[in-house]
C-alpha positions in Angstrom: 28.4 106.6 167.3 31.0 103.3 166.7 34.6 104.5 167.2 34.7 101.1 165.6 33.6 102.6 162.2 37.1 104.6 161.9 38.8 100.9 161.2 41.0 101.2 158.2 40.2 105.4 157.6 43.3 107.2 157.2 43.3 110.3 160.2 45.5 113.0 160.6 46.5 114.3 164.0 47.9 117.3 164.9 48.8 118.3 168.4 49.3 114.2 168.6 52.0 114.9 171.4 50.0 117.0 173.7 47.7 116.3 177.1 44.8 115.5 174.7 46.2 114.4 171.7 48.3 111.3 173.1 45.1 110.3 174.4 43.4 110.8 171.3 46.4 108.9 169.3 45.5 105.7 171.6 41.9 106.2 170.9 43.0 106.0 167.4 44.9 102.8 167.2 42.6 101.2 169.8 40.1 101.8 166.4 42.3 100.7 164.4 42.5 103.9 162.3 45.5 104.6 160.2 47.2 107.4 161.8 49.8 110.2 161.0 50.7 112.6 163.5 52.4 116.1 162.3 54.9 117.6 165.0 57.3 120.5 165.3 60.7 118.3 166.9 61.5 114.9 167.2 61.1 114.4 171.0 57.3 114.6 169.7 57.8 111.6 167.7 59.5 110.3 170.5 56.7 110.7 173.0 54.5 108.7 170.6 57.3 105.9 170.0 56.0 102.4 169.8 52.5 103.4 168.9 51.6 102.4 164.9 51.6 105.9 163.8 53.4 107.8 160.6 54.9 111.0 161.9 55.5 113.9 159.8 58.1 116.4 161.2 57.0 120.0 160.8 54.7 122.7 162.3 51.6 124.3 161.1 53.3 127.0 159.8 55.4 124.4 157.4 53.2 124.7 153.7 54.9 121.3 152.4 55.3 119.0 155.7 51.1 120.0 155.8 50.6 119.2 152.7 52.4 116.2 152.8 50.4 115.2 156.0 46.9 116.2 154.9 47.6 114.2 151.5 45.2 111.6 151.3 43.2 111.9 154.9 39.6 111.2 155.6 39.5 112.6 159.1 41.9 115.7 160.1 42.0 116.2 164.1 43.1 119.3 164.7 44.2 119.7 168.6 47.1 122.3 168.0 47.7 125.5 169.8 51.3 126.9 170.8 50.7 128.8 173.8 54.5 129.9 173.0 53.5 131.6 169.8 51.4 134.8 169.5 47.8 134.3 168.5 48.2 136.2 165.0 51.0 133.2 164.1 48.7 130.6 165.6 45.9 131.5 163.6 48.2 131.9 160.5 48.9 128.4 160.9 45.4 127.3 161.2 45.1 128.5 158.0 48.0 127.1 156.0 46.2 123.6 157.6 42.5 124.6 156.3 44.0 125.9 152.7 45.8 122.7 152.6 42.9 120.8 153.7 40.1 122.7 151.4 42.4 121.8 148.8 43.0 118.3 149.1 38.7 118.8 149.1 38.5 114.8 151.1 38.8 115.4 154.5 36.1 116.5 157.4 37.5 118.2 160.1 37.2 117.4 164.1 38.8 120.9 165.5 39.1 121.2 169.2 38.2 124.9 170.1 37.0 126.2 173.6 33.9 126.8 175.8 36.3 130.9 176.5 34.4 131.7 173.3 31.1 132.4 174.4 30.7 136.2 176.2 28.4 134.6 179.2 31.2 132.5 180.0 31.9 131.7 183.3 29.1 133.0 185.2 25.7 132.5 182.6 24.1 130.0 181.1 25.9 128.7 177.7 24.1 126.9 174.4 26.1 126.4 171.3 23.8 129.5 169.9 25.2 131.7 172.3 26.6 135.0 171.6 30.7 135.3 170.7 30.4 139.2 169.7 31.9 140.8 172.6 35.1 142.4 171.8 38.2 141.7 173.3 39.1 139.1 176.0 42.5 137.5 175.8 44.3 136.5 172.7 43.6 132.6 172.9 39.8 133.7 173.0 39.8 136.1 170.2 42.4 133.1 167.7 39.7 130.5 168.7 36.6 132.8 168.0 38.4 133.2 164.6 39.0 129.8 163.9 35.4 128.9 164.6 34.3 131.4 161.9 36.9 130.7 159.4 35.3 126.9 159.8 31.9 127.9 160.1 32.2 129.7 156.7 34.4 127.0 154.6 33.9 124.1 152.5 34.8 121.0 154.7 32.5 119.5 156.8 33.8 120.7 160.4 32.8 119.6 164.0 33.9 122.8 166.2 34.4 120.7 169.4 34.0 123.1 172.2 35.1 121.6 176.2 34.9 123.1 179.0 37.9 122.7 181.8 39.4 119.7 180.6 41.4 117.8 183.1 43.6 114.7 183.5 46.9 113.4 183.5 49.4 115.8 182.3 46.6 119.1 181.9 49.3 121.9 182.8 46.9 124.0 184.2 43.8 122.0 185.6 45.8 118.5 187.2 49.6 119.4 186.9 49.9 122.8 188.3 47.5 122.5 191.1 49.1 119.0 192.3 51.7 121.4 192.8 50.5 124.1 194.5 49.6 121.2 197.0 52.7 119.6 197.1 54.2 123.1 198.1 52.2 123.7 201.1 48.4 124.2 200.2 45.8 126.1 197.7 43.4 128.5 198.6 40.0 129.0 197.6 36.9 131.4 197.6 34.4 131.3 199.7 31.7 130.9 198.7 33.2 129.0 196.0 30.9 128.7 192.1 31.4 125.4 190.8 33.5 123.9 188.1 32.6 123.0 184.5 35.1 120.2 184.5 35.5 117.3 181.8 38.2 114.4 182.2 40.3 114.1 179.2 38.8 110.7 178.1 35.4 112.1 177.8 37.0 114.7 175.3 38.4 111.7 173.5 35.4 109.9 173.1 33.6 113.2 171.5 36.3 113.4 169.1 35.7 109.8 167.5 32.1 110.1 167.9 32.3 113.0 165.6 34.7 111.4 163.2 32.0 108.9 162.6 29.4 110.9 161.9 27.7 110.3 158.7 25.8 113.7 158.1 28.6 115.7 159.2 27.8 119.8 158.4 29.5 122.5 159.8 29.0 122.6 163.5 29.6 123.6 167.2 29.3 121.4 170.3 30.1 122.1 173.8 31.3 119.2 175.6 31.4 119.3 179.1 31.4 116.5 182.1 28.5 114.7 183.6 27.9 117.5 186.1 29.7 120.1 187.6 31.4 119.9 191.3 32.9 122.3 193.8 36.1 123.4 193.0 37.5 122.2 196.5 36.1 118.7 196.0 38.8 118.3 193.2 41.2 119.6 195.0 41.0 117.5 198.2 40.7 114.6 196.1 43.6 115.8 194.2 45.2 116.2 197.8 44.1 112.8 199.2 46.0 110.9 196.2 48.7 112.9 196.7 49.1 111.9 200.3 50.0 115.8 201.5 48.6 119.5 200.8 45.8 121.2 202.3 42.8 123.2 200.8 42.2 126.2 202.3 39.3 128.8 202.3 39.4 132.4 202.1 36.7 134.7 201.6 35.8 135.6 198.2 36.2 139.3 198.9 39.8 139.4 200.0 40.9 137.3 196.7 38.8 139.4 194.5 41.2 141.6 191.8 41.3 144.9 191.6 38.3 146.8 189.9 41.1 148.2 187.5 41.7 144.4 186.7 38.1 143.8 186.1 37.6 146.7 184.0 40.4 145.7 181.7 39.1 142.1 181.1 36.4 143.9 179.1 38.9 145.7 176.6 41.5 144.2 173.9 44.3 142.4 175.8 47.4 143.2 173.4 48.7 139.9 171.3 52.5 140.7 171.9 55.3 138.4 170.9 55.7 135.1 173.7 57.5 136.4 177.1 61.1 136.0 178.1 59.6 132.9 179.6 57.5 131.8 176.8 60.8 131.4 174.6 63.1 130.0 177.1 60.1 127.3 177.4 60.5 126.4 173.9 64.0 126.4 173.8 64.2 123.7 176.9 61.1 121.7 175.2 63.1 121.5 171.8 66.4 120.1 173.5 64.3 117.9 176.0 61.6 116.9 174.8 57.6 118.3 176.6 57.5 115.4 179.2 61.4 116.3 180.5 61.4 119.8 180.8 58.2 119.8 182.7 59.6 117.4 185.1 62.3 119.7 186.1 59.9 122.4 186.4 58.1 121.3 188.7 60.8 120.1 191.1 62.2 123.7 190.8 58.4 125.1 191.7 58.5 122.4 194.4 61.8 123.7 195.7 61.3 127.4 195.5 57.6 127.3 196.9 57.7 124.5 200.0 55.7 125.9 202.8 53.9 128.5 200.7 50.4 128.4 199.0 48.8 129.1 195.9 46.2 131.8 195.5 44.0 132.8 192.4 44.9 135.3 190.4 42.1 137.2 188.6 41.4 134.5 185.6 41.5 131.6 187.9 39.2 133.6 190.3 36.7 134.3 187.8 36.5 130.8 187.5 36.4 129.7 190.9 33.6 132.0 191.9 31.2 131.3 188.9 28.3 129.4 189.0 27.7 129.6 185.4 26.3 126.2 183.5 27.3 125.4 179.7 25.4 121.4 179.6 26.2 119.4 176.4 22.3 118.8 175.1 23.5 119.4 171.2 26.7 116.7 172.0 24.7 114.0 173.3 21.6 114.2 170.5 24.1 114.3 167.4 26.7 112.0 168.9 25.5 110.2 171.6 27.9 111.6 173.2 27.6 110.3 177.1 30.5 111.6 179.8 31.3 108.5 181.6 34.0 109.9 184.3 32.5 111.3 187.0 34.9 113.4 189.6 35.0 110.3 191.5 35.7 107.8 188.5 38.2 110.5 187.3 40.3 111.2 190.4 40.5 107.4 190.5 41.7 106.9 187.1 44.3 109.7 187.8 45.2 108.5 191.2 48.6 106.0 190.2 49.5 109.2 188.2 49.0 111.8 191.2 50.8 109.6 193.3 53.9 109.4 190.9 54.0 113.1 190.8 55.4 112.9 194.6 58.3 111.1 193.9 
C-alpha cells in the first residue's frame, strides 16, 4: 500500500517522542500527512522541534487535551506505553483515548501492541490465531492482551500491529542497553544460543502507513516481524564491531539458566504494583531534562560503574536468548504488502554512525 495515499489526511500520533514514534512522525511528513502529536512535557515537543507537526500537551490520562487531539483525525497511531506507570493506569488511559475516539466515530486506529501476547511465545510457532488465554505473565503482557480485546470488540476499524523485538537507534532495551554492556567490558551468551525474532525500527514504520492506507480496514491483528531471524551473537558482534570495543562471550546455557522457582513463577500472576523507587526518579529526571538527556547521563554513569565487567541474562532475557521459537508475518505481507527490507546486515549499517556516536 502507497504511504503516498496519506497526503493531506489529518493523523494523530501518540507516543510521537519515543524510539518508534519519531520515526513514525518522519514517515509521516515524508507523506505529507497532516500531523499532531499528543505528549505529557514540553521537552517532547521539543524532541520533535522543526518537524511540521501540531503538538498537543497532555497525557492519555488528560480527557480534554485527548479530546482536543483526536478532534477531527482520520488516522489515530497509537504508540504509547509508560513503562513508569502501572499497567491498570496505562490501560485506563487507553481507554480515555478509545472513548474519545469511538466518540468522535471518524477515525481508524493503527495501535502498536506486541508479539508477548501470544502463550507460545518465545519458543513455539506464532500465527495471529494463536492462543492469548494463558493467565498471568507480566503486567505489560496482560495491559496489551487487554487492549487487543477492548479493540477487537469496538466500533472503529483497528489494525492491532503486533512486532516482534524491535530494534534500532535509541531501543532502550534491544540497541541502547546492550551497546552498553559492550562498552563496559563484554556480554555473555547461551550456548547453544535460539535465535532472535528481531525487526529494525523502519520496518515497523513502514507497517504502520501501510495499514493507514488500507481501504477495507476491519478489526484486525498482524504480527510483524523482520525478514528472518539471526543468532543472537551475530547482533551483538556487529553491534561490537561498530562500536570499535566489547567482546561477546559464550557460556553454557545451563549455568545461565534461572532458578526452577523463577520458572515456576513466570507461569503465575506477576503483581501490577505502583512504578519502583527507580521508575519515579526516571520520570522526575525525564520531566526536567527532557528523554534524550537523561538517558545520556545514564549511560555514562552505567559506563562508569560497570567498566571491566559483563552483562549476563537475567531470566526474561534468557528466555529469549535460548528460544528457537518462529512467529513469520504471512497475514502482514498479504493484507499490506508488507515486505521487511532491513536485513541484520542492512540494519547494523544503517545504525552504524549512531553506534559509533554512542562511544564518545
Amino acid at each position: 500500500m502507497d504511504a503516498g495515499e496519506l497526503k493531506g489526511r489529518k493523523v494523530l500520533v501518540t507516543g510521537a517522542s519515543g524510539f518508534i514514534g519519531r520515526r513514525l512522525v518522519a514517515g509521516l511528513v515524508k507523506a505529507e500527512a497532516e500531523v499532531t502529536a499528543l505528549g505529557r512535557t514540553r521537552h517532547s515537543a521539543a524532541s520533535l522541534s522543526g518537524a511540521p507537526v501540531r503538538f498537543v500537551q497532555g497525557s492519555l490520562s488528560d480527557a480534554a487535551a485527548v479530546r482536543a487531539a483526536v478532534a477531527g483525525q482520520d488516522v489515530i497511531f497509537n504508540l504509547a506505553y509508560d513503562f513508569r506507570q502501572s499497567a491498570t493506569a496505562n490501560i485506563a488511559a487507553f481507554e480515555t483515548l478509545l472513548s474519545a475516539v469511538e466518540a468522535e466515530g471518524r477515525a481508524r486506529i493503527i495501535h502498536t501492541s506486541s508479539i508477548v501476547v501470544y502463550d507460545d511465545w518465545p519458543n513455539g510457532s506464532v500465527s495471529e490465531s494463536a492462543s492469548m488465554d494463558r493467565p498471568g505473565g507480566s503486567p505489560y503482557r496482560r495491559a496489551k492482551i487487554a487492549m487487543e480485546r477492548r479493540l477487537m470488540a469496538g466500533k472503529r476499524p483497528a489494525a492491532i500491529l503486533q512486532p516482534t523485538i524491535v530494534w534500532g537507534a535509541g531501543s532502550s532495551l534491544w540497541t541502547d542497553g546492550f551497546a552498553e554492556g559492550l562498552l563496559a567490558g563484554a556480554v555473555v551468551v547461551p550456548e547453544p544460543e535460539g535465535l532472535c525474532q528481531g525487526v529494525y525500527v523502519e520496518d515497523v514504520v513502514q507497517a504502520c502507513l501501510a495499514a493507514a492506507s488500507l481501504p477495507d480496514l476491519g478489526r484486525e491483528r498482524l504480527i510483524i516481524n523482520g525478514p528472518e531471524a539471526f543468532p543472537w551473537s551475530a547482533l551483538l558482534q556487529g553491534y561490537a564491531r561498530h562500536l570499535g570495543r566489547g567482546a561477546v562471550r559464550f557460556a553454557p546455557a545451563r549455568d545461565l539458566a534461572p532458578p526452577v522457582a523463577y520458572s515456576q513463577m513466570t507461569a503465575v500472576e506477576e503483581s501490577d504494583a505502583q512504578p519502583s523507587l527507580a521508575a519515579r526518579i526516571s520520570a522526575i529526571g525525564r520531566g526536567m531534562l527532557g528523554h534524550q538527556r537523561f538517558e545520556a547521563l545514564v549511560r555514562m554513569a552505567k559506563r562508569r560503574l560497570k567498566h571491566g565487567g559483563e552483562m549476563r541474562p537475567d531470566p526474561h532475557l534468557y528466555e529469549l536468548m535460548v528460544a528457537k521459537g518462529s512467529c513469520p508475518s504471512d497475514a502482514a505481507r498479504a493484507r499490506l504488502g508488507y515486505a521487511p527490507a532491513y536485513d541484520l546486515e542492512r540494519g547494523l549499517s544503517d545504525l552504524a554512525p549512531y553506534l559509533q556516536r554512542l562511544t564518545r
